[in-house]
C-alpha positions as CSV (number, residue, x, y, z in Angstrom):
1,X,-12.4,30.5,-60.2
2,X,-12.3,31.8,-64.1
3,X,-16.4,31.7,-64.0
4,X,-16.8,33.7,-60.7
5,X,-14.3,36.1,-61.9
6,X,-16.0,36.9,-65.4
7,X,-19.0,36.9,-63.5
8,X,-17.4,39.7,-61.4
9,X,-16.3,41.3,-64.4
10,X,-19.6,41.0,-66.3
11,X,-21.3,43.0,-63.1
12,X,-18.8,45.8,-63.3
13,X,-19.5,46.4,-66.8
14,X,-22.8,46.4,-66.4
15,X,-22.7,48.5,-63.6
16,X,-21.0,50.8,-65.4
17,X,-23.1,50.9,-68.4
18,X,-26.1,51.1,-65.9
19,X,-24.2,54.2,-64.5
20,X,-23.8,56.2,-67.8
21,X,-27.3,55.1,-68.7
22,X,-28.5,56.9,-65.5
23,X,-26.3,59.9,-66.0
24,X,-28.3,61.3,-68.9
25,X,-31.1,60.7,-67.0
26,X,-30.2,62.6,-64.1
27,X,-28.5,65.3,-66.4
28,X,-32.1,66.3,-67.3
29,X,-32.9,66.8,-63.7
30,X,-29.4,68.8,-62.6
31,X,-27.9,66.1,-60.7
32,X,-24.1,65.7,-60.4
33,X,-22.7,63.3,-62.8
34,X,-20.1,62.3,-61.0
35,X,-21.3,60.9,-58.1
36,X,-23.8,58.6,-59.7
37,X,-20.8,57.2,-61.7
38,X,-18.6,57.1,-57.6
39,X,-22.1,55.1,-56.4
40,X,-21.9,52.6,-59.4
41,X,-18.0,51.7,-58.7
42,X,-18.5,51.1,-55.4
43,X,-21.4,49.1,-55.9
44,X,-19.4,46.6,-58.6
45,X,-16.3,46.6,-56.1
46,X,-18.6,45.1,-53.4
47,X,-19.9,42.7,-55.6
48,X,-16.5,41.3,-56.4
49,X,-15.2,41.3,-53.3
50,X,-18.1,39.1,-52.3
51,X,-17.4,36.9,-54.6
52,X,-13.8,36.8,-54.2
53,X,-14.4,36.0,-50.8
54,X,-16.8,32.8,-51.1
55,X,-14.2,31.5,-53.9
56,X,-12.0,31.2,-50.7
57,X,-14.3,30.2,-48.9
58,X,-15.0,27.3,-51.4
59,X,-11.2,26.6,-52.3
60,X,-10.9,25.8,-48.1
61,X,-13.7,23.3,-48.3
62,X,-12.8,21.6,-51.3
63,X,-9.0,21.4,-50.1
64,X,-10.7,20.0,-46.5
65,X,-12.8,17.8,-48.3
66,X,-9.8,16.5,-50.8
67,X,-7.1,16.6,-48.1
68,X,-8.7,14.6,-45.3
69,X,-7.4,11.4,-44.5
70,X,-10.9,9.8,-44.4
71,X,-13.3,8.8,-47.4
72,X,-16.0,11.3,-47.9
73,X,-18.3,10.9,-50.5
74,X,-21.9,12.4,-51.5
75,X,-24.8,10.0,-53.2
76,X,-28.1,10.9,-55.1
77,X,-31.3,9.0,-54.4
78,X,-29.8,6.1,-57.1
79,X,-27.1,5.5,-54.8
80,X,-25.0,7.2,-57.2
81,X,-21.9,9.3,-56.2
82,X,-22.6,13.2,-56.6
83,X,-18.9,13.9,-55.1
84,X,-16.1,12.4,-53.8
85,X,-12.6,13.1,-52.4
86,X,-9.7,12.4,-53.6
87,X,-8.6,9.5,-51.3
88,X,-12.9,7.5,-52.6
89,X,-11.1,8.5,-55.8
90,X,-7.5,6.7,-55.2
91,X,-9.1,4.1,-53.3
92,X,-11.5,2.6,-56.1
93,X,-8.3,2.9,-58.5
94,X,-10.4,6.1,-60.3
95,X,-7.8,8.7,-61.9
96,X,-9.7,12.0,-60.0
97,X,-12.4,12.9,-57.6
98,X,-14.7,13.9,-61.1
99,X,-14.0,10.6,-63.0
100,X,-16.2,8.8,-60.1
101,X,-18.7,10.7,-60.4
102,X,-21.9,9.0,-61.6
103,X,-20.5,5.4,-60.6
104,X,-22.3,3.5,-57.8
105,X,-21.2,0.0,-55.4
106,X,-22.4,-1.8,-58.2
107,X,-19.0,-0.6,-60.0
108,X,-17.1,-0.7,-56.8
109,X,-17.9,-4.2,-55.4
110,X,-18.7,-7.3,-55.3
111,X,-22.6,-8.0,-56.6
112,X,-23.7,-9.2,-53.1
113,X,-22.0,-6.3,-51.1
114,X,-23.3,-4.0,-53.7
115,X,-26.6,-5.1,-53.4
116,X,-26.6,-5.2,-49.6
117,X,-24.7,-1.7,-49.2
118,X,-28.0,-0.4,-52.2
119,X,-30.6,-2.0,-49.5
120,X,-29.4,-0.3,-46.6
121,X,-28.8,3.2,-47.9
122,X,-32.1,3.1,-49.3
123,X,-33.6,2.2,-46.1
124,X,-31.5,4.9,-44.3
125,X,-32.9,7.8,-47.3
126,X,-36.5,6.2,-46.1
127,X,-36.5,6.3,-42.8
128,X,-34.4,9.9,-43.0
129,X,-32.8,8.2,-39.5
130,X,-28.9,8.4,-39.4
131,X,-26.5,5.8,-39.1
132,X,-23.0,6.4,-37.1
133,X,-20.0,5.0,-36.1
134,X,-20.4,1.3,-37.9
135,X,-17.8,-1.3,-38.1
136,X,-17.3,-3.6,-40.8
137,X,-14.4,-5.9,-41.2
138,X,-13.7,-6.0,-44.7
139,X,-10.6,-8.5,-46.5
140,X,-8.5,-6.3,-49.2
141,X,-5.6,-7.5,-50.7
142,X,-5.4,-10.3,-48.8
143,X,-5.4,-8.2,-45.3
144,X,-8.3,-7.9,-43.3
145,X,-9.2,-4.1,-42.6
146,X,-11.9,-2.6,-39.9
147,X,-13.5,0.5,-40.8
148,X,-15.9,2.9,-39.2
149,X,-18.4,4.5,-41.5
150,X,-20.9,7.3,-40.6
151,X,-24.3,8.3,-42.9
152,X,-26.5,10.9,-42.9
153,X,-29.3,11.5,-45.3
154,X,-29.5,14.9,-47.2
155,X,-32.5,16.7,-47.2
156,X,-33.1,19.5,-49.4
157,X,-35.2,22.4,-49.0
158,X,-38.8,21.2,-48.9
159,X,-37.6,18.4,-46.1
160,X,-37.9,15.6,-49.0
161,X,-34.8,13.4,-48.9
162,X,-32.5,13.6,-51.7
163,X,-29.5,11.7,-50.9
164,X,-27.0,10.6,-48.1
165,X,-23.7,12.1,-47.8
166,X,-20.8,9.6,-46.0
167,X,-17.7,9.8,-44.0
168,X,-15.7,6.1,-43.4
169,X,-12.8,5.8,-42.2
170,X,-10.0,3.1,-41.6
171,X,-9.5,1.9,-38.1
172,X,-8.1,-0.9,-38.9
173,X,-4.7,-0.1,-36.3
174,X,-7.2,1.3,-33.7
175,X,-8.7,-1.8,-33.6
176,X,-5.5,-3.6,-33.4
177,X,-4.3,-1.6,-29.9
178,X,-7.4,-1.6,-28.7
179,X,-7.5,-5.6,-28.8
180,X,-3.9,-5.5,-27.9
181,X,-4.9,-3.2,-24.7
182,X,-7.8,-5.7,-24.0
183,X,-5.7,-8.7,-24.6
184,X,-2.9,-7.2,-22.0
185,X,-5.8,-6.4,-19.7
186,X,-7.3,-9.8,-19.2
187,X,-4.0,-11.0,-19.1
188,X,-3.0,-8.7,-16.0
189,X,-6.8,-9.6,-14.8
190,X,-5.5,-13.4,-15.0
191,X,-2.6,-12.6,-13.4
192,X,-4.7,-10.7,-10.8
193,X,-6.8,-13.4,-9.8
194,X,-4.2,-15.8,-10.0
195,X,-2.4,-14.2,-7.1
196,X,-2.8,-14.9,-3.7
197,X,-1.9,-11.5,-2.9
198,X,-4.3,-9.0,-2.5
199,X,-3.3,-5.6,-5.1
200,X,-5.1,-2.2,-5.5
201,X,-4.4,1.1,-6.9
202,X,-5.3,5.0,-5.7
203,X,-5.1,8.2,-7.7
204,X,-4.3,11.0,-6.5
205,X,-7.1,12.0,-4.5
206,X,-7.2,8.5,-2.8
207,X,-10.2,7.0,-5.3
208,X,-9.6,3.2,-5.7
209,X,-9.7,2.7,-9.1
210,X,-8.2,-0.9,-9.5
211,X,-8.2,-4.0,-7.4
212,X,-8.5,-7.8,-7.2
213,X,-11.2,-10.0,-6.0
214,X,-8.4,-11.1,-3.2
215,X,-7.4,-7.3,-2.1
216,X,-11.4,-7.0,-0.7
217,X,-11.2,-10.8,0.6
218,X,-8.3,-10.2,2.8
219,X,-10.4,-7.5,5.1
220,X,-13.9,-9.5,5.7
221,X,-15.0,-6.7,7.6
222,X,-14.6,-3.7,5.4
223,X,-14.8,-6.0,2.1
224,X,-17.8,-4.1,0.6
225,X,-16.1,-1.1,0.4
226,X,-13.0,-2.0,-1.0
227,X,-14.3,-1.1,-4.4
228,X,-13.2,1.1,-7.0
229,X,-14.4,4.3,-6.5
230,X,-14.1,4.4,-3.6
231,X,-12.2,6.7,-1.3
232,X,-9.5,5.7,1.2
233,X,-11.7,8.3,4.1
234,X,-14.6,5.7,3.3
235,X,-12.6,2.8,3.6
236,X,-11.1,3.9,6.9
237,X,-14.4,4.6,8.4
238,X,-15.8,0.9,7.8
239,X,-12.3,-0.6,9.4
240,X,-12.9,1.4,12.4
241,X,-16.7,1.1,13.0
242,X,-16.2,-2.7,12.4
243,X,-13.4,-2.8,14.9
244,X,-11.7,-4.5,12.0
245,X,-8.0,-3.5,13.1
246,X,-7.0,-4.1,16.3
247,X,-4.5,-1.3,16.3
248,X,-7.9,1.0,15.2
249,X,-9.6,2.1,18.9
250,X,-10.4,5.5,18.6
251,X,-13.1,7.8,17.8
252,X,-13.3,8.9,13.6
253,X,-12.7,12.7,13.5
254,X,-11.9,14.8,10.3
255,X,-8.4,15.3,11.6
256,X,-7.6,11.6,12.3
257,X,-9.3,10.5,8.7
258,X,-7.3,13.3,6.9
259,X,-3.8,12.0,8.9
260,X,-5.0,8.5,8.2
261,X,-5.7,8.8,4.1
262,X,-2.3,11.2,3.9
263,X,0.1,8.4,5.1
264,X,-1.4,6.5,2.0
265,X,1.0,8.4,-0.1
266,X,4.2,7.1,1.5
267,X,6.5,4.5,0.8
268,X,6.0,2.1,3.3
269,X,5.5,-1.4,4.9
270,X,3.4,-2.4,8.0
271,X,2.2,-5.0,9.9
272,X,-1.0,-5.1,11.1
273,X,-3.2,-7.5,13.2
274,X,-7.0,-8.3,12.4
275,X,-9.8,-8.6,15.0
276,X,-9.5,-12.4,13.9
277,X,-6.2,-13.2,14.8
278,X,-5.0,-12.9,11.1
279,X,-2.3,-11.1,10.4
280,X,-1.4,-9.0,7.1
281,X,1.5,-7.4,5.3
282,X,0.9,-3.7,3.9
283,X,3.3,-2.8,1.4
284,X,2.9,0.8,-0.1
285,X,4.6,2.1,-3.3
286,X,3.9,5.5,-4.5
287,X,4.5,5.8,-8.8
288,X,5.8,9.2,-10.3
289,X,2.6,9.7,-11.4
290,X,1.0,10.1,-7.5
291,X,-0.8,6.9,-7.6
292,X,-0.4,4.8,-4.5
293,X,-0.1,0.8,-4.8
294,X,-1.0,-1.1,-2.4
295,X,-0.2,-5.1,-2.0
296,X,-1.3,-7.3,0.8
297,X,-0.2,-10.3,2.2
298,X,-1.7,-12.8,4.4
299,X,1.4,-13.6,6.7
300,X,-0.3,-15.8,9.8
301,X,1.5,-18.6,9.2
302,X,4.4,-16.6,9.4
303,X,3.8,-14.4,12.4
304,X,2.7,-17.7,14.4
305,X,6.1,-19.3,13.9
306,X,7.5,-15.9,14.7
307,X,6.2,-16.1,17.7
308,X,6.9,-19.8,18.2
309,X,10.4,-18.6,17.9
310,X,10.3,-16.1,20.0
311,X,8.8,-18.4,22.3
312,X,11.2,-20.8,21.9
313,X,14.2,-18.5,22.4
314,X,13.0,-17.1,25.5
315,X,12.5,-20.5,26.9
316,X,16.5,-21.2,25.4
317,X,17.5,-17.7,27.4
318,X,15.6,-19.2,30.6
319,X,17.5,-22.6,30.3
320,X,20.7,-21.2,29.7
321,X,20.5,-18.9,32.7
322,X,18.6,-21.2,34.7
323,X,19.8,-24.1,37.2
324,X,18.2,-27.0,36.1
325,X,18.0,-28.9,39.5
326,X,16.3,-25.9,41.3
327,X,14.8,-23.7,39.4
328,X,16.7,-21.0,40.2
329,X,19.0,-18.5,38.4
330,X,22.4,-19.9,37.6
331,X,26.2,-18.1,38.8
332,X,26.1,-16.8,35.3
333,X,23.0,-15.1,35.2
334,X,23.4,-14.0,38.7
335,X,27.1,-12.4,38.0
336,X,25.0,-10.2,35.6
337,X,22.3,-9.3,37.8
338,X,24.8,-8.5,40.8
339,X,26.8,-6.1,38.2
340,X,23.9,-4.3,37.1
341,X,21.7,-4.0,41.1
342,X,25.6,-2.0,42.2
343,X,25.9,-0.1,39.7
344,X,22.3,1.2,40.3
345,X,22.2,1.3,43.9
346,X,25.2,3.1,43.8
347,X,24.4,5.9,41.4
348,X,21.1,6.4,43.1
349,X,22.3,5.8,46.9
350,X,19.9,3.0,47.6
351,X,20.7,0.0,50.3
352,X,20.9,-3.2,49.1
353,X,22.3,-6.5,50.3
354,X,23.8,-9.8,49.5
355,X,23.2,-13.5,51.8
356,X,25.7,-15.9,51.1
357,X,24.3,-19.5,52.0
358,X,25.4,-23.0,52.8
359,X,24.0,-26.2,53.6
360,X,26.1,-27.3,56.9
361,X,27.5,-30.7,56.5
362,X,25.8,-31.5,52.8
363,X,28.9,-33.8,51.9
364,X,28.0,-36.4,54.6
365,X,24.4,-35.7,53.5
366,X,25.2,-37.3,50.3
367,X,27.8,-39.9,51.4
368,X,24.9,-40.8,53.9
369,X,22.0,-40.5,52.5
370,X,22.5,-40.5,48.4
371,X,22.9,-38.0,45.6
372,X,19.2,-38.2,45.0
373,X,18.3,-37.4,48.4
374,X,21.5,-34.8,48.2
375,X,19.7,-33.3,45.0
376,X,15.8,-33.3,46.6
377,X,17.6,-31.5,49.9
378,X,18.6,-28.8,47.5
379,X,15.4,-28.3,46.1
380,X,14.0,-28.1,49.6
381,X,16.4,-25.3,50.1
382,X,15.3,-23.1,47.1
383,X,11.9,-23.7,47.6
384,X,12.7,-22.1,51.3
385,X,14.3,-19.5,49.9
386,X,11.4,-18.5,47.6
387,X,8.8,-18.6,50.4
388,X,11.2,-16.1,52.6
389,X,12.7,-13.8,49.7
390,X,9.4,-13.6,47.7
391,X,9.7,-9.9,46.4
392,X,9.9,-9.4,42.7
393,X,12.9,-7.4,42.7
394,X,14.7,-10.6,44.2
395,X,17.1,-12.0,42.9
396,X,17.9,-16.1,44.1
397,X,20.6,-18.4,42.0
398,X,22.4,-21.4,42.7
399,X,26.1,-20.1,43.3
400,X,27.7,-23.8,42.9
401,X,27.5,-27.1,44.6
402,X,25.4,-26.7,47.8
403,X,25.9,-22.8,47.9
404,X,23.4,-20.3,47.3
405,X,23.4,-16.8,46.8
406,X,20.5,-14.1,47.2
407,X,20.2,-10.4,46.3
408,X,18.5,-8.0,47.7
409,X,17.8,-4.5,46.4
410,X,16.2,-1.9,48.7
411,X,17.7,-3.7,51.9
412,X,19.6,-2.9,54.5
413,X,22.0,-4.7,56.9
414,X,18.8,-5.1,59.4
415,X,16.1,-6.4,57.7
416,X,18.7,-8.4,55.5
417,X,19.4,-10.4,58.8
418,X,15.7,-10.6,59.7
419,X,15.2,-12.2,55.8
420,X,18.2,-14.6,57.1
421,X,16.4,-15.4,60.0
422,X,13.2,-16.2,58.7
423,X,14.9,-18.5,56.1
424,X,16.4,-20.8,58.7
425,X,13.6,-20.8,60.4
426,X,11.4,-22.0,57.7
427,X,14.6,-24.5,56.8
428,X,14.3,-26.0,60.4
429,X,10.6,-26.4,60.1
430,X,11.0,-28.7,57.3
431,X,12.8,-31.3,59.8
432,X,15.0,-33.2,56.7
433,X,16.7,-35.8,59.0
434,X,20.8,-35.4,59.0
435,X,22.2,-37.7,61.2
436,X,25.7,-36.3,59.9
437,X,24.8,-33.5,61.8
438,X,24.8,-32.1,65.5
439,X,21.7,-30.6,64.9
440,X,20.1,-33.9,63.5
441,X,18.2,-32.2,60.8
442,X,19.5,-30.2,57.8
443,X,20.3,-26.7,58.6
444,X,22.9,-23.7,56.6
445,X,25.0,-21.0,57.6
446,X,24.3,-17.6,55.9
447,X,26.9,-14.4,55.5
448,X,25.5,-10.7,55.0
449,X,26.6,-8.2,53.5
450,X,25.0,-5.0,53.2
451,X,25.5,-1.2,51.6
452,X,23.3,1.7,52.8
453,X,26.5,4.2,52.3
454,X,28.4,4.2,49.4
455,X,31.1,6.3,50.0
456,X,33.6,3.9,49.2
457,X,33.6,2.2,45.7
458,X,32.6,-1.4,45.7
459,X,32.9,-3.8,42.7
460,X,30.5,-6.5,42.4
461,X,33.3,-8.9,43.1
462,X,34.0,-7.3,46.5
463,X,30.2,-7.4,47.6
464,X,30.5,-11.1,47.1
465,X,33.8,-11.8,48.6
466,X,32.6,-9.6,52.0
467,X,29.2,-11.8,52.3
468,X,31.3,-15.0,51.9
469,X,33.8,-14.0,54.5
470,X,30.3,-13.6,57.0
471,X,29.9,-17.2,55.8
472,X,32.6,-19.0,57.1
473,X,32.3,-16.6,60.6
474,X,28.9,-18.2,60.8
475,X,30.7,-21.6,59.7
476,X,33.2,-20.9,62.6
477,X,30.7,-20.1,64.9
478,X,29.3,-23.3,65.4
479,X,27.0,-23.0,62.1
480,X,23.2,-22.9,61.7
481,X,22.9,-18.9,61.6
482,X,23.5,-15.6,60.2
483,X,26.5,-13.0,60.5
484,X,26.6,-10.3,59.2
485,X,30.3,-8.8,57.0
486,X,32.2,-7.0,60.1
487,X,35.6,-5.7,58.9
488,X,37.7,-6.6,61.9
489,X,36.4,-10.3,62.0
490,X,37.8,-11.2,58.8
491,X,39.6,-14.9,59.5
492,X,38.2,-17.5,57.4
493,X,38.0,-21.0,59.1
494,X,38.2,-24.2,57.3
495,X,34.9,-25.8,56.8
């Protein structure tokens, strides 16, 4: 700063000088004085600024070049160092950036490293080729340290080579996270393909940008494009031309893929069945940061005992309403069914009707014949009533002992007694031998009772009480038929 400022200086008197100089010379030709003298000011005020300004312009690069946390340094053709900051300087224990200069590696290090670091910075001045971004792992101290150095040869204005200038710096904790980072990430990659478990990850547009090897083996069918990069649209389109989803039937429009790939971005789990038979577990997480996880589960085994036990308690709920002799419903199941057929016939004014039956004689049936031939007799009987009362809205149980009971939605009174009919007919046809019997086969009595207007509130209860009243008319009648519920012929006989 002194020199360029008495250089300044110097140019101002001089220009000054100049000025009176050229004063007497323009006196003898009648020009003004004064603005020769103006002219030369100006001219010496320029200069100086100039200079001032590259001064600052040289204190900001040699602050940048002292102040940086890397080592730059400049080198002549003799791998000597030209300049130097101040952390070369610190670093090679020298007391200031100028003390170091004119030392070379071969002050610096060891004889071998200097002698490689000569060989290869002469090659690089030779070949005028640059050389970036190097690591070398270097022990100091008794620590090991990575660093990252950077050359370029300097040419000057010819093009001939004249030295290399060079920027290294310490990366030494870079290194460290970045093999931390790797470390973590072929741990997690372990982890990954340790799992049975299938895992993937979507940004926010629906990209894939992570998976496992397990997430793509789970769906054989749209496997290939379970990669990252991916988008979700793309995957959707291979499930449903592959017919890889069962619950996928429909034809691939813009609006369905865009409804599709926007539930990806919801908290969620779902079930979903393969064209195979397999069966997986989708469970969707979304992160704060819009990404959408995705794990998936292979749960066959599970679903298949799910439905074994499904299966299982069905056939439990059909046992345990079931008579196990004949097949048929049992009193418990029926009381149900009888509740819930009047309530419904009532509210929507529908007929219905209720045959009460029992096998005449059946105690001196057994005491004759057995209570095996007692119980195949009984089966005989339900397997009539199923080949008369063969609707599905039928409804035939067991009501205790050798009593029977059937209901009958959407009947009336008439074709109620024709059913009744046709049951004792197809009874008699069978012929089972009763010698108990005045009929010398086995036969039944039936009571009807039948609602086609519902005026008057009925309980289930009452329904059954009215066709078991027509029962023991029939009983008292002589047996082996049908009556139908009549109000004034309500006397009950004993059987």
């Amino acid at each position: 700063m002194l020199g360029i400022a008495v250089s300044a200086t110097l140019l101002v008197v001089m220009s000054v000088l100049t000025s009176q100089a050229n004063a007497r010379a323009v006196e003898l030709v009648g020009f003004p004085i004064t603005v020769l003298n103006f002219l030369s000011i100006m001219i010496a005020a320029f200069v100086l600024i100039q200079f001032e300004r590259m001064a600052h312009d040289r204190d900001i690069l040699s602050a940048a070049l002292t102040q940086t946390p890397d080592f730059h340094y400049v080198k002549n053709r003799e791998g000597k160092f030209v300049i130097v900051n101040k952390n070369v300087a610190e670093h090679h224990h020298y007391p200031s950036p100028a003390a170091m200069v004119g030392a070379s590696d071969f002050q610096l290090a060891t004889q071998r490293r200097a002698e490689m670091l000569y060989a290869e910075e002469q090659a690089l001045m030779e070949s005028g080729q640059s050389q970036l971004d190097k690591i070398e792992y270097l022990s100091e101290g008794g620590r090991d340290r990575c660093y990252s150095t950077s050359k370029v040869p300097l040419r000057d204005r010819t093009g001939a080579v004249i030295g290399l200038a060079g920027a290294t710096r310490d990366v030494t904790e870079e290194r460290k996270i970045e093999q931390e980072l790797r470390e973590s990430k072929d741990l997690l990659s372990l982890a990954m393909a340790g799992m049975s478990d299938g895992f993937a990850m979507f940004d926010r547009t629906g990209t894939l940008v992570f998976s496992n090897t397990q997430y793509a083996a789970l769906f054989p069918l749209s496997g290939e494009a379970r990669v990252p990069g991916t988008n979700i649209r793309d995957i959707l389109k291979k499930v449903v031309e592959s017919n890889e989803r069962r619950d996928f039937r429909q034809e691939i429009t813009d609006a369905w893929l865009s409804e599709a790939a926007a539930a990806l971005f919801f908290d969620k789990e779902e079930y979903i069945e393969l064209y195979d038979g397999r069966w997986l577990s989708l469970r969707t997480r979304v992160a704060d940061n819009g990404m959408a996880l995705v794990a998936v589960s292979d749960i066959t085994t599970m679903k298949q005992a799910e439905f074994a036990l499904r299966t299982v308690a069905e056939q439990m709920k059909s046992l345990a309403e079931t008579d196990a002799l004949t097949g048929l419903l049992n009193r418990r199941a029926f009381d149900h069914a009888m509740s819930v057929a009047v309530e419904r016939s009532r509210l929507e004014r529908r007929p219905m009707a209720v045959l009460m039956i029992d096998v005449d004689r059946f105690k001196a049936y057994n005491d004759t014949y057995g209570h095996p031939e007692g119980d195949a007799c009984l089966k005989a009987i339900a397997d009539c009533l199923r080949r008369t009362m063969n609707r599905p809205q039928d409804v035939l149980a067991r009501f205790g002992g050798e009593e029977f009971v059937v209901l009958l939605p959407d009947t009336d009174g008439t074709k109620a007694l024709v059913l009744a009919e046709q049951f004792r007919s197809t009874l008699l046809a069978r012929a089972i031998a009763h010698s108990g019997s005045e009929y010398g086969v086995v036969t039944a009595s039936i009571g009807i009772s039948a609602k086609s207007n519902w005026k008057q509130q009925i309980s289930a209860a009452e329904f059954i009480l009215e066709a078991d009243q027509g029962l023991y008319q029939a009983k008292r009648d002589g047996r082996n038929q049908a009556v139908a519920w009549n109000p004034p012929r309500t006397s009950r006989a004993a059987r």
